[in-house]
N, C-alpha and C positions, 0 to 999 in steps of 0.2 A: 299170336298166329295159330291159336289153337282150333281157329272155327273153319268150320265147312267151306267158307269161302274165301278167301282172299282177295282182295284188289291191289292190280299190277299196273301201275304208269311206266311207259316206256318214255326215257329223256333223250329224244335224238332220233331219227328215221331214218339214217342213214343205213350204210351196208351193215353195220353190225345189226342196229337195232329194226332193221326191216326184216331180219330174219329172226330173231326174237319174237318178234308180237305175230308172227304167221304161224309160228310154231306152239305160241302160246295160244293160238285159237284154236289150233289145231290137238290142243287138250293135253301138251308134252307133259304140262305139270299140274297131275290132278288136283280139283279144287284151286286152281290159281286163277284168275281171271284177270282179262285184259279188260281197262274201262278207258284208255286216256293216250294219245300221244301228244308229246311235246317235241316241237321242234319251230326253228326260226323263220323256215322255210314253210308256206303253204305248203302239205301236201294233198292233192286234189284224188287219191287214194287209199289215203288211210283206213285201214279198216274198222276203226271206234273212232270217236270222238278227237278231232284235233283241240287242244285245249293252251291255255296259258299256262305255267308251271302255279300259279296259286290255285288255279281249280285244280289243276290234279294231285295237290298235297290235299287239298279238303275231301275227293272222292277218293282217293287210295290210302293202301295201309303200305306198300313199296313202291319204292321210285326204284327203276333199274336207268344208271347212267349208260347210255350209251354215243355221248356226246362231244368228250374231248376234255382235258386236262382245263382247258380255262373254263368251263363248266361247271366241274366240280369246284373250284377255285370259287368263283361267282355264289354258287347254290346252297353247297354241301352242305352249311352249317344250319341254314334256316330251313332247309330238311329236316335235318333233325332234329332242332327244335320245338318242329311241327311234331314230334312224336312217330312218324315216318321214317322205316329202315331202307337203308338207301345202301344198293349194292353200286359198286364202282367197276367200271372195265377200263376206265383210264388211271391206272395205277399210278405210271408216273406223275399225278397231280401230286401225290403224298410224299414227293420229296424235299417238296420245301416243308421245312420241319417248324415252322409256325404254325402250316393248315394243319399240319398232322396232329401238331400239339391239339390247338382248338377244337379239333372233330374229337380226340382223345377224353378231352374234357368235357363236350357236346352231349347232347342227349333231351329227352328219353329216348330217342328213337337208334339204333344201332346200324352201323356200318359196318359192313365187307367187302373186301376186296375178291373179284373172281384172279386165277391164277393165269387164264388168258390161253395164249399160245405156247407153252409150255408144262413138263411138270418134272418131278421128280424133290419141288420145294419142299414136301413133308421130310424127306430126308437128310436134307440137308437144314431145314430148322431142328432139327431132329441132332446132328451132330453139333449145332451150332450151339445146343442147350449142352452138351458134356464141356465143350470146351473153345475157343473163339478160331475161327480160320485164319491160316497165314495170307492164302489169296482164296482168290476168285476170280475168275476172269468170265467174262460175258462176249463173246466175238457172233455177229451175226452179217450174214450175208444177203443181198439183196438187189432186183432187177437197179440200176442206177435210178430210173424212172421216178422210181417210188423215194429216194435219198434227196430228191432236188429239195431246195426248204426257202421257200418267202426270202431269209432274212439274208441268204445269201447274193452277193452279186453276180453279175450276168457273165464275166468269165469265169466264175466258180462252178456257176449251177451248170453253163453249157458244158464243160471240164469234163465236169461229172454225167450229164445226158450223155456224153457220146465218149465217154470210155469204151476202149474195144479191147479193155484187162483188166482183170479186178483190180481194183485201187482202193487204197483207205483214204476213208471220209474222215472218219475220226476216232480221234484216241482219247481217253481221258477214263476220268471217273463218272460214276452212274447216274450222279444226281444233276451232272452236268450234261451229257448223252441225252436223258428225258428231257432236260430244258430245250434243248435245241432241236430233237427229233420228239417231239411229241408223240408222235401220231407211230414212230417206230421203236421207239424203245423203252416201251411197258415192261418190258421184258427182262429188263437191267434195273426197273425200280422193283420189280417181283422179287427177281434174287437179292437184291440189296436186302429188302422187307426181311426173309425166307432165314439170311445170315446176319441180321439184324447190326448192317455197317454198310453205310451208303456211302464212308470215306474208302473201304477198305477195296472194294469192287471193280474193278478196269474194265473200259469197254472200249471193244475194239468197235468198228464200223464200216464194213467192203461193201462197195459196189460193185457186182459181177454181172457183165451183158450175157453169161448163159447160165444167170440163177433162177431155171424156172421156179424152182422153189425154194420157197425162205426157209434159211440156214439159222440157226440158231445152237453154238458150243460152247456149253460151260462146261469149267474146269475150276475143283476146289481141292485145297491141299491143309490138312491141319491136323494137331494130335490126333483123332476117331480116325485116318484116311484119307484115302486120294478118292474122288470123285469126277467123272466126266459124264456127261448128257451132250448126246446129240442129236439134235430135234430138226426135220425136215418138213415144212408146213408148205400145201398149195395156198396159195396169196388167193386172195377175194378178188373175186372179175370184177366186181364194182369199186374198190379202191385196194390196189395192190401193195399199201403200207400197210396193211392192218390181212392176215392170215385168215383163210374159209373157215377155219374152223374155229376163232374166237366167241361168235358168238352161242354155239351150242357147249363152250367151257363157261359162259355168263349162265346159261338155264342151267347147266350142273352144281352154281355157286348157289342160283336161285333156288334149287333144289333143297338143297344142303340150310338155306336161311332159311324158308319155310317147314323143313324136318318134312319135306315128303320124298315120295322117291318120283323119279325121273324116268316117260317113258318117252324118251328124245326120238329113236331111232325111227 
C-alpha cells in the first residue's frame, strides 16, 4: 500500500456504502481511488463501474465491505486469498468463531475491522490487556422501527412496531444479539472483539418510540476500573438500523489501513 495510488472496491451500495464511494471521489483519502462497485442490486447510478465481485478482486488492491454480516460470511475468505485487504463494517459477522478463526488463518491479504458507531474500544482493549473484565454490559436504544427482524412472527414484530414505551427486545449475550439483529448490533460484536469475550458481554436491546437517536451505553467493571460510554448517534435517513455516521468511521478505518491521513470533513 505503499504506492501513489490505491484501488478501492466498495462491496454494497447501500446507505453505508453510498456514502463512502461519494466521499471517496470526492478525494477524502488522498491517493485512494474509487474503480468498482459491487452490489446485487443494479444500480443505474453508480459512479464507477458496476462490477461482479471477481472483477473487482482483480482491479482493486481493497474491497471495503459494506454489505452485511452474510456477505462477509460468503466472501471474506476468498478475498483474502486474492491477496486483497478487505476492511469489514459488519463486525458482527466475526462472531461466529469458525469465520474468525479462518480469516485469522487467511491471507496474504489482511483484514480490519472499522469500529463503526462507537468508540472509546482502545481503552477498554487497553484495560483488558492488564487484566480480564468482570462485566460489560452493552444496552442500546432504538426507534422500534428499525428492531422489527424477518425472523420474527407477526404478533412479535407488530408488538414491537407500535410500542408507545420503551420495551426490551432482547437480553442475552453478544454473539447471540449480532446473530439475530444483524444489521443493529455491530456494536456488541465491537466491544466483545475490544474485551476480547463474546461470552462475557450482555446485551440489552430497547425499543423506544421517542428515540430520535440511537442510544448506545456501555458499562465495564474489572481490576484497571469502572468504565461507562454513552454514545448518542442520528440514525441514517436511508436505513435507520445502521447510524449517519458509520460510514465516515469506515473511511477513518480506511484511513488508518492505507497509513494516509483523512481529509473527511
Amino acid at each position: 500500500m505503499s504506492g501513489a495510488d490505491t484501488r478501492v472496491a466498495v462491496l454494497g451500495y447501500g446507505s453505508i456504502g453510498r456514502v463512502v464511494a461519494a466521499r471517496l471521489l470526492d478525494g477524502a483519502i488522498p491517493g485512494a481511488r474509487l474503480v468498482a462497485i459491487v452490489d446485487q442490486r443494479p444500480q443505474a447510478d453508480a459512479p464507477v463501474p458496476q462490477t461482479d465481485l471477481d472483477d473487482a478482486i482483480a482491479d482493486s488492491d481493497v474491497i471495503v465491505e459494506c454489505a452485511g454480516q452474510s456477505v462477509v460470511a460468503e466472501h471474506a475468505e476468498r478475498i483474502l486469498a486474492a491477496g486483497r485487504d478487505l476492511l469489514i463494517s459488519s463486525a458482527g459477522a466475526l462472531v461466529d468463531p469458525d469465520l474468525a478463526r479462518r480469516l485469522r488463518a487467511g491471507g496474504p491479504g489482511r483484514v480490519l475491522c472499522t469500529s463503526g458507531a462507537i468508540g472509546g474500544l482502545d481503552l477498554l482493549a487497553a484495560a483488558a490487556d492488564a487484566a480480564p473484565f468482570e462485566t460489560v454490559i452493552v444496552r442500546t436504544t432504538k426507534k422500534p422501527a428499525a428492531l422489527v427482524q424477518p425472523w420474527m412472527d407477526a404478533e412479535r414484530a407488530a408488538a414491537i412496531a407500535t410500542a408507545s414505551a420503551p420495551m426490551t427486545v432482547f437480553e442475552g449475550d453478544a454473539a447471540e444479539a449480532a446473530r439475530l439483529f444483524p444489521r443493529s448490533l455491530n456494536v456488541a460484536a465491537a466491544v466483545s472483539f475490544a474485551v476480547r469475550d463474546l461470552d462475557l458481554v450482555r446485551v440489552q436491546l430497547i425499543a423506544a418510540p421517542d428515540a430520535d437517536l440511537t442510544r448506545h451505553e456501555i458499562t465495564a467493571a474489572g481490576p484497571m476500573g469502572r468504565y461507562r460510554f454513552e454514545i448518542e448517534n442520528l440514525p441514517s435517513a436511508d436505513n435507520p438500523r445502521t447510524s449517519a455516521v458509520v460510514p465516515y468511521a469506515v473511511l477513518r478505518s480506511l484511513a488508518t489501513l492505507l497509513r494516509r491521513p483523512a481529509l473527511i470533513g
